[in-house]
C-alpha positions as CSV (number, residue, x, y, z in Angstrom):
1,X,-36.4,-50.2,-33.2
2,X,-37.0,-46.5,-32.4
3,X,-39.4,-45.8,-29.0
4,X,-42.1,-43.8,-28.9
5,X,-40.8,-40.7,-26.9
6,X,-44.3,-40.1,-25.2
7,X,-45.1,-43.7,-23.7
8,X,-42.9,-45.5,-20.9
9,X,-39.8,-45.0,-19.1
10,X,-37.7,-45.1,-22.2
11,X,-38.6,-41.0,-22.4
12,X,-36.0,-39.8,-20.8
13,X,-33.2,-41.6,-22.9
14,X,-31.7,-38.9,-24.4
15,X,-34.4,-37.1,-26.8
16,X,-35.7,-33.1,-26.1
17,X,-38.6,-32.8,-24.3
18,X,-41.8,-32.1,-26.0
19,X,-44.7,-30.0,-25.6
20,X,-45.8,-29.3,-21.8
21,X,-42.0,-30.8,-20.4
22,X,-40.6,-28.0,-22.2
23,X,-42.4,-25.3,-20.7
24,X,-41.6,-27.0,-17.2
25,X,-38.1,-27.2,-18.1
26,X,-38.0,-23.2,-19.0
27,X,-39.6,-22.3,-16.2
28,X,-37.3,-24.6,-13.2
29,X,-34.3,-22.6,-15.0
30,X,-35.4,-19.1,-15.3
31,X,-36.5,-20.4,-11.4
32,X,-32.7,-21.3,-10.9
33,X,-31.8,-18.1,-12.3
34,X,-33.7,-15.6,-10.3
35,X,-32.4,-17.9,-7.1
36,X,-28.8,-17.5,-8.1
37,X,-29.4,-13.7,-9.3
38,X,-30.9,-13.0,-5.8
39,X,-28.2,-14.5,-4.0
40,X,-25.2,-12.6,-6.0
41,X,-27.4,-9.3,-5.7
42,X,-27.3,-10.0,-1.7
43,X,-23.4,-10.7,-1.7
44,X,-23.3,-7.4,-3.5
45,X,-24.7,-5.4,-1.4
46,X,-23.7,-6.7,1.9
47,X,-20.4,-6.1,0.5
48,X,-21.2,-3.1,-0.2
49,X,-22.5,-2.2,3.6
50,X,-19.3,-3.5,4.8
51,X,-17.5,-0.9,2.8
52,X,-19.5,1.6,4.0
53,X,-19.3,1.0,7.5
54,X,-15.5,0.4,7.4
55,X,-15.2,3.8,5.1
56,X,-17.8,5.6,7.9
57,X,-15.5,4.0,11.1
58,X,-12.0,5.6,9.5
59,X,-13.6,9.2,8.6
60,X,-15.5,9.2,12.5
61,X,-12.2,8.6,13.9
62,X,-10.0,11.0,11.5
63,X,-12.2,13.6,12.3
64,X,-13.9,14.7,15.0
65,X,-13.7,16.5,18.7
66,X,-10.8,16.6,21.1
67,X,-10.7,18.4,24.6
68,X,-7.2,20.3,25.1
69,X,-5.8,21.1,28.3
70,X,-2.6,23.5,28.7
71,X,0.0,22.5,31.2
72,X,0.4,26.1,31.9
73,X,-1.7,28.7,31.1
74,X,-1.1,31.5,29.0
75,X,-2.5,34.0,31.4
76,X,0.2,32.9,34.0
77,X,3.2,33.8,31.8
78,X,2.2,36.9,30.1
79,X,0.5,38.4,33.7
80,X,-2.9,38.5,31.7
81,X,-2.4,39.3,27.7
82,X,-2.8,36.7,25.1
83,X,0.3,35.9,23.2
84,X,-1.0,37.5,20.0
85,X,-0.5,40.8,21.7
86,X,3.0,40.7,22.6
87,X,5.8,41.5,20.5
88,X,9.1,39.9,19.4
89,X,11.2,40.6,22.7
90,X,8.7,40.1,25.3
91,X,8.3,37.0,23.8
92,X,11.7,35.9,23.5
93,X,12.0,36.7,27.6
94,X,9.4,34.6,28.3
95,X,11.4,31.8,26.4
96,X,14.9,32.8,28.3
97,X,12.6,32.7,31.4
98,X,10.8,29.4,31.3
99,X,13.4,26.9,28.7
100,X,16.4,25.2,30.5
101,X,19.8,26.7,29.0
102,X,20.2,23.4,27.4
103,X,17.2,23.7,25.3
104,X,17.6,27.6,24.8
105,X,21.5,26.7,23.3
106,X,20.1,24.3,20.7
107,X,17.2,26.6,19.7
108,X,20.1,29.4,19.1
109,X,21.9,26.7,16.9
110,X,19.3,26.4,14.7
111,X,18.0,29.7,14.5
112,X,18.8,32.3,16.9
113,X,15.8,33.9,18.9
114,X,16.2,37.5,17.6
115,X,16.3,36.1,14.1
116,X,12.5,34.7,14.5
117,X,9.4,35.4,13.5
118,X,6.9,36.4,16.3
119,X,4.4,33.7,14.6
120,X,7.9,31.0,15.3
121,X,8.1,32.2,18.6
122,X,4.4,31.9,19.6
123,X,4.9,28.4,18.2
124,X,7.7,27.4,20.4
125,X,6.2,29.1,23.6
126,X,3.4,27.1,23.0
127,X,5.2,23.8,22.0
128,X,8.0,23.8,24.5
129,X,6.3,26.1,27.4
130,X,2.3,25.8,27.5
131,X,2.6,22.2,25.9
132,X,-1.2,21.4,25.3
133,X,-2.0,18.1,26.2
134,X,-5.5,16.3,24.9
135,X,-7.0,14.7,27.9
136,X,-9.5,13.2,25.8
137,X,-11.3,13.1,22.1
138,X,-14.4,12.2,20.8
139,X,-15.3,10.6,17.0
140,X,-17.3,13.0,14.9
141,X,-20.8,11.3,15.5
142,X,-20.3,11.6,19.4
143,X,-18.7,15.2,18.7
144,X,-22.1,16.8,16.6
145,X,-24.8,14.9,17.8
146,X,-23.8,14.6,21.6
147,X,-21.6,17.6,22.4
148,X,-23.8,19.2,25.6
149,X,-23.0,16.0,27.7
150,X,-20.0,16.0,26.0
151,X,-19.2,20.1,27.6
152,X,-21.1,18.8,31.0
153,X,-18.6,16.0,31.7
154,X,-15.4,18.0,30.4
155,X,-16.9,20.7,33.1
156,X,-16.6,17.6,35.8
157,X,-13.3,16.5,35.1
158,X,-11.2,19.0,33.6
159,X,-12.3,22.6,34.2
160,X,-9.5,23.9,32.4
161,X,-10.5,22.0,29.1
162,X,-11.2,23.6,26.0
163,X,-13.7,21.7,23.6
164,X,-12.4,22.1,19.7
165,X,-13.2,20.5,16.4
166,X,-9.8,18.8,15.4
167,X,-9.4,17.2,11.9
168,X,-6.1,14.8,12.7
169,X,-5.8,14.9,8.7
170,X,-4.1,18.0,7.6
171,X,-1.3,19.8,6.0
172,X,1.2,19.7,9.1
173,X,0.4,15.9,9.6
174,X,1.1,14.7,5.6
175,X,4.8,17.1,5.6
176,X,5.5,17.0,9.8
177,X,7.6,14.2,10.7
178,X,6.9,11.0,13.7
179,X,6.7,12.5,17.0
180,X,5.9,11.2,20.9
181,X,3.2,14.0,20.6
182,X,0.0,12.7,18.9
183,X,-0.7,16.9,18.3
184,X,2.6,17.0,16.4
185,X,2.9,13.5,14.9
186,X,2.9,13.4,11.2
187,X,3.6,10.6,8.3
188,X,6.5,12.6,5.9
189,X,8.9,10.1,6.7
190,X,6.3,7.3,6.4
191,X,5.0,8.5,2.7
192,X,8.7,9.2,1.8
193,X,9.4,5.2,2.8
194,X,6.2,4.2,1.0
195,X,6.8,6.0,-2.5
196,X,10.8,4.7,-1.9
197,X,9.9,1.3,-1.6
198,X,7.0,1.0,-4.2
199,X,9.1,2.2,-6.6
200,X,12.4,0.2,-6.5
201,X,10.2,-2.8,-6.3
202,X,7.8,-2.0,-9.4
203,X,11.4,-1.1,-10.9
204,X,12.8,-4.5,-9.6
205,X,9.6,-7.5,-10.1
206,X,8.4,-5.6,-13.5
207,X,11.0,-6.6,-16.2
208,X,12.0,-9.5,-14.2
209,X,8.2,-10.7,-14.2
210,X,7.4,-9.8,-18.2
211,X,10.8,-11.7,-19.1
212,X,10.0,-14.6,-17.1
213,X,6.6,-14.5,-18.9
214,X,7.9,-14.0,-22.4
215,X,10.4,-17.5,-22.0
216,X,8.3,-19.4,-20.6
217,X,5.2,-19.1,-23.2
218,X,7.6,-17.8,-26.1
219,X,11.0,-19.8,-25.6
220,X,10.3,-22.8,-23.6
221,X,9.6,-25.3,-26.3
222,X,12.1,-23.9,-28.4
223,X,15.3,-26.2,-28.5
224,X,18.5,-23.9,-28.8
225,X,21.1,-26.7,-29.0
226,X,21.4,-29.4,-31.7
227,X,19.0,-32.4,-31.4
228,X,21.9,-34.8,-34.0
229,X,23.9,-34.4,-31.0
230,X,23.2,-36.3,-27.8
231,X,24.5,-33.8,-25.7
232,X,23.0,-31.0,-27.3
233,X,19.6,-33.6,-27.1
234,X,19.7,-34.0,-23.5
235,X,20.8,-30.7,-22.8
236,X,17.8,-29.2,-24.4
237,X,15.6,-32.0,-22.4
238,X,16.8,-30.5,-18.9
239,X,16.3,-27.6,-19.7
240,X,12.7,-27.7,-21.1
241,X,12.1,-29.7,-18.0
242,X,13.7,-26.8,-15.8
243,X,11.3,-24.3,-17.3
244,X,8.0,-26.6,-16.5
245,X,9.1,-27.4,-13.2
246,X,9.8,-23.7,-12.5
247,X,6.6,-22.6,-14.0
248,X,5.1,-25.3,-11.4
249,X,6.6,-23.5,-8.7
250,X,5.7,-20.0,-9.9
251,X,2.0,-20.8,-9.1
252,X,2.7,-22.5,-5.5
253,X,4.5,-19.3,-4.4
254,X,1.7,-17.0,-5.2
255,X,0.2,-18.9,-2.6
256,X,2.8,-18.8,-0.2
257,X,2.3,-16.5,3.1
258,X,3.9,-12.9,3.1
259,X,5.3,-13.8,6.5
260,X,7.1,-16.7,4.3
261,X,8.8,-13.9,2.5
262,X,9.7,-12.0,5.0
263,X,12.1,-14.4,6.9
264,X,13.6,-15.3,3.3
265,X,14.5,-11.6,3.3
266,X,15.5,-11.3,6.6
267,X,18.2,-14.5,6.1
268,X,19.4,-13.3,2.1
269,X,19.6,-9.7,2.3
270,X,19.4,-8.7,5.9
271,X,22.3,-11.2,7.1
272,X,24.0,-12.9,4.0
273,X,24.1,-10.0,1.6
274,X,24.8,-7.1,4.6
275,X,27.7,-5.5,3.1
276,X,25.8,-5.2,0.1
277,X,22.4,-3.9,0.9
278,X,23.4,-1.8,3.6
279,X,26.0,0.2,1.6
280,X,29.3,-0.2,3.5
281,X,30.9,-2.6,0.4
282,X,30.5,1.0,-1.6
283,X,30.8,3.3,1.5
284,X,33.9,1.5,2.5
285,X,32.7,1.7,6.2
286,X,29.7,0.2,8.7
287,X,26.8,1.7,8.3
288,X,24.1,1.5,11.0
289,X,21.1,0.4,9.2
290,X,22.7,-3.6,9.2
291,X,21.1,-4.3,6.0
292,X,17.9,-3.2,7.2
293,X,17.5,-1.0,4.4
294,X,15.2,0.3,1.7
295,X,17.0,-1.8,-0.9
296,X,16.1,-5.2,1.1
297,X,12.7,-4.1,1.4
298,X,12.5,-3.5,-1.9
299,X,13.8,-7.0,-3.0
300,X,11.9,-8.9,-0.5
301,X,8.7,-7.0,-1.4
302,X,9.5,-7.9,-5.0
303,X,9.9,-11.9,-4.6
304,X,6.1,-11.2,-2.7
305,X,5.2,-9.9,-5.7
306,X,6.8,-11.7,-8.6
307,X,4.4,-14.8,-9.3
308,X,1.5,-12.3,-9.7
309,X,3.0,-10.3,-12.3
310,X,4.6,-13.8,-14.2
311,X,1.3,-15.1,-14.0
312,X,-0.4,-12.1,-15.0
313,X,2.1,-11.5,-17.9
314,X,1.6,-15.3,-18.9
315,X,-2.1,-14.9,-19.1
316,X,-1.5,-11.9,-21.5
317,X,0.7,-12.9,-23.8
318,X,-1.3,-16.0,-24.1
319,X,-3.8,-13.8,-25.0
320,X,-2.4,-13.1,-28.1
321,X,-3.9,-14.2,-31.2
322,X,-1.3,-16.6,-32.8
323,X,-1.9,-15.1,-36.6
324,X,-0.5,-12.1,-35.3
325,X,2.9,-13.8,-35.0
326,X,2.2,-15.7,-37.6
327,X,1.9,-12.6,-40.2
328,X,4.7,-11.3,-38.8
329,X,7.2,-14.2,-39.2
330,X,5.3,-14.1,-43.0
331,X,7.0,-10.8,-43.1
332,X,10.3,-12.0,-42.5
333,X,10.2,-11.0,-38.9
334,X,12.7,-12.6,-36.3
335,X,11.6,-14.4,-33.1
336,X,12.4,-11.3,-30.8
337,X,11.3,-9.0,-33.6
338,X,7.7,-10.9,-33.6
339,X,7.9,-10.7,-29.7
340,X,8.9,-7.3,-29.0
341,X,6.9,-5.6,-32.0
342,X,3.6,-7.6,-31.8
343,X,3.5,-9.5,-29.2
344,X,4.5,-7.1,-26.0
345,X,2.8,-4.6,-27.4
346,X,-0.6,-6.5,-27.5
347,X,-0.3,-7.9,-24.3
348,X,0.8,-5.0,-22.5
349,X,-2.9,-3.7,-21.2
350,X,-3.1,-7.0,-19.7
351,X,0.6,-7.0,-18.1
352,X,-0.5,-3.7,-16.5
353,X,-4.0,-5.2,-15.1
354,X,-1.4,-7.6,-13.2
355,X,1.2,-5.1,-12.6
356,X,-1.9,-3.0,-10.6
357,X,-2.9,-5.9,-8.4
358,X,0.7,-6.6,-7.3
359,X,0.9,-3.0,-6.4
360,X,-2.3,-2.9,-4.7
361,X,-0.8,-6.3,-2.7
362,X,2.9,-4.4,-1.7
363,X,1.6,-1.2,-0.7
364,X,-0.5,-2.6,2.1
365,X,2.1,-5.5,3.3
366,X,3.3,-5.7,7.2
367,X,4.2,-8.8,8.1
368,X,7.6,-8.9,5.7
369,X,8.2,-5.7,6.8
370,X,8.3,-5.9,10.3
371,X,10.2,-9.4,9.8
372,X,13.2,-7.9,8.4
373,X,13.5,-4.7,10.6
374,X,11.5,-1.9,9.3
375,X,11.6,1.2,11.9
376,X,8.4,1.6,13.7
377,X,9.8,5.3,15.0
378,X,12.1,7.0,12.7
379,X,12.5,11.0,12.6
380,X,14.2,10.8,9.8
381,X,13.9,11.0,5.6
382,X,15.6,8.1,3.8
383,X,17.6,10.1,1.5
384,X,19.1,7.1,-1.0
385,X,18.3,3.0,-1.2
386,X,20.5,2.2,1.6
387,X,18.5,4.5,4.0
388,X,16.6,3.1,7.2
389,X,12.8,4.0,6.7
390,X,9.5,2.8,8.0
391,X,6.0,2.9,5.5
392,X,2.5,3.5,6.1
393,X,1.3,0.1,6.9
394,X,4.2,-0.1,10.0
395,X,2.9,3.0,10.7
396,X,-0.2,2.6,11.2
397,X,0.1,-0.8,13.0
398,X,2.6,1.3,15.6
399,X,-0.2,3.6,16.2
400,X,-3.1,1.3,16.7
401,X,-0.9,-0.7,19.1
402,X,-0.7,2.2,21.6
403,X,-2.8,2.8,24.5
404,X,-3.5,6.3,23.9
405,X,-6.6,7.3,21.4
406,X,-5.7,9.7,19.6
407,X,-2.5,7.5,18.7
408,X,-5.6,5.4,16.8
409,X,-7.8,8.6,15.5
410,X,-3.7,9.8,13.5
411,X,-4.1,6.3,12.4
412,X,-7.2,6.4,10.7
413,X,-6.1,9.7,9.0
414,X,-2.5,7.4,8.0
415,X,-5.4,5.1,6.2
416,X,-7.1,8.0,4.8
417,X,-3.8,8.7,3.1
418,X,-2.8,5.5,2.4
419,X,-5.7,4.7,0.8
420,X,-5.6,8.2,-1.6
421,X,-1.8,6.9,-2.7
422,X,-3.2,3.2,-3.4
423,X,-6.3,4.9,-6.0
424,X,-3.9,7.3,-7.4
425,X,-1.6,4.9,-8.6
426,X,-4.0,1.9,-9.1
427,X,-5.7,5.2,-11.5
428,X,-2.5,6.3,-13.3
429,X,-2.0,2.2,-14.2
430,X,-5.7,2.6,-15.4
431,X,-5.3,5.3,-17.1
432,X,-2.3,4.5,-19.1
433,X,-3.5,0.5,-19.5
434,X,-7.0,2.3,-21.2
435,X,-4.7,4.3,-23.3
436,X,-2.5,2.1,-24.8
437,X,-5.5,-0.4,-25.2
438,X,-7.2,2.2,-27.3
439,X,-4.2,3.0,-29.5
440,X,-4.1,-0.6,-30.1
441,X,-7.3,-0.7,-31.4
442,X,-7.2,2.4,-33.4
């Protein structure tokens, strides 16, 4: 017997509401709505603030005032005249006359005095002689807005003092190399390390990621031995069993703590695979770097990143409309044929999209790094894959760790920098992703 939908409790059994109920019913959701709309548009733009601040905390520190004190003043070794007006050999005498004979021999090694520039020689006079010293800096807000209290206290405590703008990021700190002297610090050796090791890892999890992808959504039910013959049968049963529990595992360790990774390299290619990845099996001798090299950077950095890229490449070829492969096996096409022609090539904006988050992951990583021995004060470039090196990341952390400020205002500039490598290659994935997308389309 059917119930009258507008008498009793039997109304709500099921049936659309009617009349006045469904103009409550609209107007509770669109309710729910503007509630939930509100809420994301709040998340938004705190996030948003928070980005702002942290972008406004790293340019106040990169930039701003410092107050520079000479050791010994100019006026005392030239008896009066700036440096700018004397000429090549009354400078080099005030070099003979000051530097230690140690000094003076290795300056003479690497370019001899006469041979110099009068610019080089002011340089060294005022490097290795006058040696200005910041006694203390100021972030740019305190530096424009605050700068007579600022010239009152410097008058107080250091009398000698000079007040000057100072932008820590420069030309001379991106191409000078690590140094004890936060004036003459610079990240060459850092950016050097970074591009190094972004590279051979890229070169290392990228086809190892896209052909784990392709088996496991392309070969893994396929049975490549004969099912007539039990061997063959249970053969083919391990192995697809293999593959699922593998593909299991692939999605715990994306999971799985960078620190995790880090003592896995230090105990495979640091210590068990030394000869190897520190060169002397192809050198024929010891090296010195003791496996902590680029190369075992690289292939710890690329087990960090492996599951996101499989995963990544999984999603994308599962993307893939299946009348795609279909047409093409229609055409006589071969399995690999179908996957390398149509398949790969449909997929690949989508590989890319997880190819830019894993690189967006490895260039900021510490913790593996410093686990398996990365140099946190190296003067030197790294010149092949066996090479010891340091990155940005180590870099900075070094710098932040020290007492000294302007250790920390070089180390916002190193995240400046860091952050302009990270969007330029995040936009050159972009950029070629949005291409080949496009000329898939057309």
């Amino acid at each position: 017997m059917r119930v009258d939908p507008g008498t009793g409790p039997e109304r709500s059994t099921g049936q659309l509401p009617q009349g006045t109920a469904v103009q409550a019913n609209v107007a509770s959701r669109q309710r729910r709505g503007k509630v939930w709309q509100t809420l994301m548009l709040i998340s938004t733009i705190i996030g948003i603030f928070v980005l702002i601040m942290l972008g406004f905390n790293i340019v106040n520190d990169a930039f701003g005032g410092i107050a520079v004190q000479e050791v010994v003043e100019v006026e005392t070794l030239t008896g009066g005249p700036q440096l700018d007006e004397l000429g090549q050999a009354e400078l080099i005498a005030i070099l003979e006359a000051n530097l230690r004979s140690r000094v003076l021999r290795n300056l003479e090694k690497e370019q001899p005095l006469a041979e110099r520039s009068e610019e080089d020689l002011r340089e060294l006079i005022l490097a290795e002689i006058v040696k200005p010293e910041v006694v203390d800096i100021y972030p740019l807000s305190e530096f424009l807005f605050n700068r007579a209290a600022i010239k009152a206290d410097l008058a107080e405590r250091f009398p000698r003092a000079e007040l000057q703008f100072k932008s820590w990021l420069n030309w001379n700190f991106i191409v000078s190399p690590m140094s004890s002297n936060p004036l003459q610090a610079g990240i060459r050796t850092a950016i050097l390390g970074t591009l190094w090791l972004l590279f051979l890892t890229m070169l290392i999890a990228f086809p190892l990621g896209v052909g784990a992808a392709i088996y496991l959504e392309e070969y893994k039910s396929d049975k490549p031995f004969d099912e007539r013959n039990p061997v063959g049968r249970a053969v083919n049963q391990f192995i697809q069993r293999a593959a699922g529990l593998i593909e299991t595992n692939i999605y715990n360790l994306s999971g799985v703590p960078s620190i995790i990774y880090g003592i896995l390299g230090l105990a495979i290619f640091v210590r068990a695979l030394e000869a190897i990845t520190s060169g002397s099996i192809f050198s024929g001798g010891d090296t010195t770097a003791n496996g902590r090299t680029i190369i075992s950077a690289a292939l710890t950095m690329a087990l960090l990143i492996l599951p996101v890229v499989i995963i990544s490449s999984q999603e994308a070829i599962r993307a893939v409309p299946g009348s795609l492969r279909q047409a093409s096996y229609g055409l006589g096409a071969t399995k690999w044929q179908t996957v390398w022609n149509v398949v790969l090539p449909n997929a690949l904006p989508g590989i890319l999209t997880g190819t830019i988050l894993a690189i967006s992951r490895a260039i900021g990583e510490t913790a593996p790094l410093i686990v398996i021995g990365a140099s946190t004060f190296i003067v030197t470039d790294p010149e092949n894959i066996f090479s010891k090196f340091t990155v940005l990341p180590i870099q900075i952390y070094n710098w932040t760790a020290r007492p000294q400020e302007a250790f920390r205002a070089i180390a916002a500039a190193a995240i400046i920098v860091l952050l302009i490598i990270l969007v330029t290659l995040n936009a050159a994935a972009i950029t070629l992703r949005n291409y080949l997308r496009a000329k898939r389309v057309s």
